[in-house]
C-alpha positions as CSV (number, residue, x, y, z in Angstrom):
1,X,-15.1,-46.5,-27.9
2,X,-18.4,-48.6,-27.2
3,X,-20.2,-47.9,-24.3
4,X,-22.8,-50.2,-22.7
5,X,-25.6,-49.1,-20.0
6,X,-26.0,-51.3,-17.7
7,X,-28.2,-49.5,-14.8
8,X,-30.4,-51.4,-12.6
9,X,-31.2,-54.1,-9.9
10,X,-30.3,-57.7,-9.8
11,X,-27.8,-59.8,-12.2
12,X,-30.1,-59.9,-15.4
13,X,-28.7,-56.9,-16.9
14,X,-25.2,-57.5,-16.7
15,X,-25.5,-60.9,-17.4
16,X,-27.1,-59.9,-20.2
17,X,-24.2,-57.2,-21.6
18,X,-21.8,-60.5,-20.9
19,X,-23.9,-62.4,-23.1
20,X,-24.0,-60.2,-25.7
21,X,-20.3,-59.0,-25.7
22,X,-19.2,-62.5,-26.0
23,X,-21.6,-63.8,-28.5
24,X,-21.4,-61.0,-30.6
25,X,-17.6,-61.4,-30.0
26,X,-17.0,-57.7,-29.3
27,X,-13.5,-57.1,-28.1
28,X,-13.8,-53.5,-27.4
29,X,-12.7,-51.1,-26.1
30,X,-16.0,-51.1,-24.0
31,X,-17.3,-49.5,-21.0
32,X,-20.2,-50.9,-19.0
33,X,-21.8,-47.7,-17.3
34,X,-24.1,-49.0,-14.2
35,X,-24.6,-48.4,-10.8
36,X,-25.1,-51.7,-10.0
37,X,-22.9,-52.7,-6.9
38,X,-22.9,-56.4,-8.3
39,X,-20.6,-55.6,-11.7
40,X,-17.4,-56.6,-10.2
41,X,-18.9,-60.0,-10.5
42,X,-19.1,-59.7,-14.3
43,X,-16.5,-56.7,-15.7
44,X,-13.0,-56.0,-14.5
45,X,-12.4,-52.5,-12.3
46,X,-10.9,-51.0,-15.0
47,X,-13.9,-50.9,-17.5
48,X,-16.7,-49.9,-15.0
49,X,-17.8,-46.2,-14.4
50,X,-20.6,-45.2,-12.1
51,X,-21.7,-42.1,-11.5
52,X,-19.7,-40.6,-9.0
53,X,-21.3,-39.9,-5.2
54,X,-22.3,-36.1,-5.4
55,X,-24.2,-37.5,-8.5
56,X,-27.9,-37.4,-7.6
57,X,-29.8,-40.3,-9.7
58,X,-32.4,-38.3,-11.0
59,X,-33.1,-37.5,-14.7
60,X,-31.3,-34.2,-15.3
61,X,-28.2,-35.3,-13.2
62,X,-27.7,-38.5,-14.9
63,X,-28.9,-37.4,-18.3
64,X,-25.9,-34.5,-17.6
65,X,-23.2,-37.2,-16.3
66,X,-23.9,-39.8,-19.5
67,X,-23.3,-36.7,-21.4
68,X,-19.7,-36.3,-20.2
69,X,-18.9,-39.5,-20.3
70,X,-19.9,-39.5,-23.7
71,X,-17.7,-36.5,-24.5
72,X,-15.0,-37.4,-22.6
73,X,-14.7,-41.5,-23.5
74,X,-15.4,-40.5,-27.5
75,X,-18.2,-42.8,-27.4
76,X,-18.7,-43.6,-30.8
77,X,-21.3,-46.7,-30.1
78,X,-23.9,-46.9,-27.1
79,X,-25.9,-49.9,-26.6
80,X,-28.7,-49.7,-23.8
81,X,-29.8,-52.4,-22.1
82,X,-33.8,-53.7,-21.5
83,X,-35.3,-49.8,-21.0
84,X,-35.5,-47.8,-24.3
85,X,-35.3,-44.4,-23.1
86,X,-33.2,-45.2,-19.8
87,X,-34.2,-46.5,-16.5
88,X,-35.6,-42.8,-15.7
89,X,-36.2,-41.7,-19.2
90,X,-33.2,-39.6,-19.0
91,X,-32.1,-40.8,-22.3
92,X,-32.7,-38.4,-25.1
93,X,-31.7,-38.0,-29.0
94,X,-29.4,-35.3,-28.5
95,X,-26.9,-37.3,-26.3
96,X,-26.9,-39.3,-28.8
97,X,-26.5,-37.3,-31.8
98,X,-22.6,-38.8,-34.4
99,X,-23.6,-42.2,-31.8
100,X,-24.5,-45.2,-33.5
101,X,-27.2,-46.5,-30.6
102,X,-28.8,-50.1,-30.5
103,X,-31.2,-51.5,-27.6
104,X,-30.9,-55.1,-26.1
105,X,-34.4,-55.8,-25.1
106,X,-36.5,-58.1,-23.1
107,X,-39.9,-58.1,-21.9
108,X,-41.2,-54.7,-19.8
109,X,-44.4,-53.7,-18.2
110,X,-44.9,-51.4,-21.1
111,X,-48.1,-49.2,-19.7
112,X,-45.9,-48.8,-16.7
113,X,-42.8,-47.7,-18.6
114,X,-43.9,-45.8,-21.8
115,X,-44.8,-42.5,-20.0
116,X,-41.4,-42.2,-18.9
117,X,-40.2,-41.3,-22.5
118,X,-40.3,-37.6,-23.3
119,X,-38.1,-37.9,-26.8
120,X,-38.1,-41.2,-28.3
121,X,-35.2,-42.4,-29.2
122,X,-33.7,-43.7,-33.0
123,X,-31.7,-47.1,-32.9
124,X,-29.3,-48.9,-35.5
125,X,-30.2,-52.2,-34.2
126,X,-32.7,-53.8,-31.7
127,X,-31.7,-57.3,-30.2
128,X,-35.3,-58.8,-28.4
129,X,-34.4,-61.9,-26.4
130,X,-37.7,-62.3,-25.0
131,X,-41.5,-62.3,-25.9
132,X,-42.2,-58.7,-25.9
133,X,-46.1,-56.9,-25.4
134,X,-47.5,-56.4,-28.7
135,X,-47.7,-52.1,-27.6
136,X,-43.8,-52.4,-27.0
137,X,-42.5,-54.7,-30.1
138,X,-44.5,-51.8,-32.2
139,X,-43.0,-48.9,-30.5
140,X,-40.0,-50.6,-31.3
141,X,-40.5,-50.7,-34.9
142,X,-41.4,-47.7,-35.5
143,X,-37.9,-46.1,-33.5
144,X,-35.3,-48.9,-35.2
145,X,-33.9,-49.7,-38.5
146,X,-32.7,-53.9,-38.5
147,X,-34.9,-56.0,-35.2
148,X,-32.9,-58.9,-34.6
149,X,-34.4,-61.5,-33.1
150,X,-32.3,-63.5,-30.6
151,X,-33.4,-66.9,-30.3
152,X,-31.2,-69.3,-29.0
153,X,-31.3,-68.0,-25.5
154,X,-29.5,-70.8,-23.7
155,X,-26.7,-70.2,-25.9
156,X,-26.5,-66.3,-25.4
157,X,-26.1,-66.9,-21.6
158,X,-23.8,-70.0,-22.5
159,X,-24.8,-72.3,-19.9
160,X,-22.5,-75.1,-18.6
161,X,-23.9,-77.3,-15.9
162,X,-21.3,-78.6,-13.7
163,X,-21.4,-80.9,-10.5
164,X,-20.1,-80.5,-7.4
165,X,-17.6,-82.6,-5.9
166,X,-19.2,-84.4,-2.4
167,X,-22.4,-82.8,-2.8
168,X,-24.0,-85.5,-5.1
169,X,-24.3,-88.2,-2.4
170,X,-26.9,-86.8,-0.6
171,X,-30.4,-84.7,-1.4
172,X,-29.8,-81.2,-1.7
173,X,-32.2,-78.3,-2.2
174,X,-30.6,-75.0,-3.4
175,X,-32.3,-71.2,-3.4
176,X,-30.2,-68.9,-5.2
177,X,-31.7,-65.2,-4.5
178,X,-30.4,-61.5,-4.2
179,X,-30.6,-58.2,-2.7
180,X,-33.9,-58.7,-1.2
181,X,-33.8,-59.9,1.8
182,X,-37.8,-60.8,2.5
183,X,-37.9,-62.2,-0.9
184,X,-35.3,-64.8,0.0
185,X,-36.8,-65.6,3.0
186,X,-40.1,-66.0,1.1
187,X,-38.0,-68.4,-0.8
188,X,-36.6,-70.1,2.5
189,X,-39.6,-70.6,3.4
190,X,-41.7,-72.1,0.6
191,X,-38.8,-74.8,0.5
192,X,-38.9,-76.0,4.2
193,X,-43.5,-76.1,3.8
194,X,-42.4,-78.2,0.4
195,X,-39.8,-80.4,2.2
196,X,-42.6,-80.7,5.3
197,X,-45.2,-81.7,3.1
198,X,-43.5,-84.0,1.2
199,X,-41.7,-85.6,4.6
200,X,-38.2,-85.2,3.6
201,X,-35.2,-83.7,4.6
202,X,-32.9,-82.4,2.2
203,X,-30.0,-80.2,3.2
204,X,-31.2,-76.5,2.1
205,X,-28.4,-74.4,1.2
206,X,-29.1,-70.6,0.1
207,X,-26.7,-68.8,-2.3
208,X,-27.5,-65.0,-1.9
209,X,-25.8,-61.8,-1.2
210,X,-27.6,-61.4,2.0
211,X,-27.0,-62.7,5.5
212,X,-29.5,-65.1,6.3
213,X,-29.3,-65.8,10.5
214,X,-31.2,-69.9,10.3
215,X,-29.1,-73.2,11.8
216,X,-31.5,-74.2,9.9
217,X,-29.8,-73.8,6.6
218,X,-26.3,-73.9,4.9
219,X,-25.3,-70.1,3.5
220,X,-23.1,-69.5,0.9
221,X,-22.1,-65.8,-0.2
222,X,-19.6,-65.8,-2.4
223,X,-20.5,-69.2,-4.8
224,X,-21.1,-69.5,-8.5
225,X,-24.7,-71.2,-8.7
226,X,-24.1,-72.7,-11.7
227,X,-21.9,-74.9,-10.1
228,X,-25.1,-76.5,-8.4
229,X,-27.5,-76.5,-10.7
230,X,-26.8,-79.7,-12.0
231,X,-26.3,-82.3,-8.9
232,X,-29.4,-80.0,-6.8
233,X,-32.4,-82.0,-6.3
234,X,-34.6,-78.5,-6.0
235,X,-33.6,-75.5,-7.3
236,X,-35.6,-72.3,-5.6
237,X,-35.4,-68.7,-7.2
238,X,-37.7,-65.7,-8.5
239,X,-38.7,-65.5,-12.3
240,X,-35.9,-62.9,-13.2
241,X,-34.8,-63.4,-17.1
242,X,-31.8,-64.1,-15.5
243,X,-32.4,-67.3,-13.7
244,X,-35.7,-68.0,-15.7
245,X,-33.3,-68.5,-18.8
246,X,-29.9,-70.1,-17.3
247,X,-32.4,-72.8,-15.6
248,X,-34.4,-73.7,-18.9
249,X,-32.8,-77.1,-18.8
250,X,-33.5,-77.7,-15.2
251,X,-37.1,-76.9,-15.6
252,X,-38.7,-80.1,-14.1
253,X,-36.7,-79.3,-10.7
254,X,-37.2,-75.6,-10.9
255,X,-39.6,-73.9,-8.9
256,X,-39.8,-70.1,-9.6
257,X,-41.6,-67.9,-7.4
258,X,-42.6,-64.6,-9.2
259,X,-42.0,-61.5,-7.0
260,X,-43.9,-57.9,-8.1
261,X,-41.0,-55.5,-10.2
262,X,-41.8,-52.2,-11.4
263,X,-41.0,-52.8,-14.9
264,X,-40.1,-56.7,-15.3
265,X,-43.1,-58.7,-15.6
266,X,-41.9,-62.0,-13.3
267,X,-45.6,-63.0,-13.1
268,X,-45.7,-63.2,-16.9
269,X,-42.7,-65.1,-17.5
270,X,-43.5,-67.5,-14.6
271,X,-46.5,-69.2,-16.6
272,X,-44.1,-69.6,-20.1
């Protein structure tokens, strides 16, 4: 059994596991182990496992939960998604130890992640999609056998711009956003200054998660913004590798806003 972790915010990692598993044209069995609320979106039910609620998320209790599942799934290959030793450093070599274990990897704030590893971790095979800090891309030789080097990006996330039927008649702006809601508002509101400065009036509709209270806007929760990507006049977003990436061809009508993460460096990839 293959086993993928997926843990989290946002849509880039799981978009990222989809990528993968389809242009790597993995047909399982596969698990995708996250806690992220959004996977339902991306996996069916039946191959998703969270940690369970009396499952506190702190190192020793996840470290002792990715253990059983391990064990209990006969996880034979474990591929981790963007942080090397896990998103709390829970990861260590002896979870790991008959595993064959490869890292899909973009771009990290690498002084702000690295103390998190106690045990560093061996890997079969490192996939970078991204430009990584020189400190990190050495790490990562020194702890894998075979770097791969993914460079077709827009293929791995398999864009397919589409237009929408009876919204190409008019001007359209579209903010696509989630889970924060003061960083879509931030978003919100840089559109409606732009749209004031430049004396237009485009319908602005927002495609987010939360719920936005503004007659000012259209709201859509529950759309595919890919569909709109093609026929929008404006698109609106933060500089997640998620949208950074699926937008490349849209780049003269894209206007990222970097917002401040932890670990992913949105100021960084804003200026590429």
């Amino acid at each position: 059994m293959i086993a993928f972790y997926g843990f989290g915010g946002g849509f880039g990692h799981l978009n990222r596991i989809r990528a993968f598993i389809k242009s790597q044209k993995i047909n399982g069995p596969y698990l995708i182990l996250t806690n992220n609320r959004a996977a339902l979106n991306f996996f069916s039910k039946e191959i998703i496992v969270s940690p369970p609620d009396h499952i506190l998320f702190t190192k020793t209790q996840m470290r002792e939960w990715i253990s059983s599942i391990i064990v209990k799934k006969n996880i034979t290959t474990f591929y981790i998604d963007t942080f090397p030793s896990g998103i709390l450093g829970e990861l260590n070599p002896e979870l790991f130890q008959g595993v064959t274990l490869n890292l899909l990897c973009r771009r990290l704030k690498w002084k702000a992640y690295k103390n998190l590893i106690e045990q560093p971790l061996h890997y079969t095979s490192c996939f970078v999609f991204e430009y990584l800090e020189n400190d990190h891309y050495q790490y990562l030789i020194n702890q894998v056998e075979e770097v791969k080097i993914i460079e077709s990006l827009l293929e791995l996330i398999n864009i397919n711009p589409l237009s929408m039927n009876g919204l190409c008649d008019h001007v359209f702006w579209i903010i696509v956003h989630t889970s924060h809601l003061e960083e879509v508002q931030v978003l919100i509101d840089h559109a409606k200054d732009l749209a004031m400065l430049e004396r237009v009036n485009p319908e602005i509709i927002v495609l987010t998660d939360q719920l936005i209270e503004d007659d000012t806007i259209t709201l859509l929760r529950d759309e595919n913004p890919r569909d709109y990507y093609h026929a929008a006049n404006r698109i609106f977003t933060a500089a997640g590798f998620n949208t950074w990436y699926e937008l490349a061809p849209y780049r003269s009508k894209h206007i990222a806003i970097p917002f401040p993460r932890k670990f992913d460096d949105q100021f960084w990839r804003s200026k590429q």
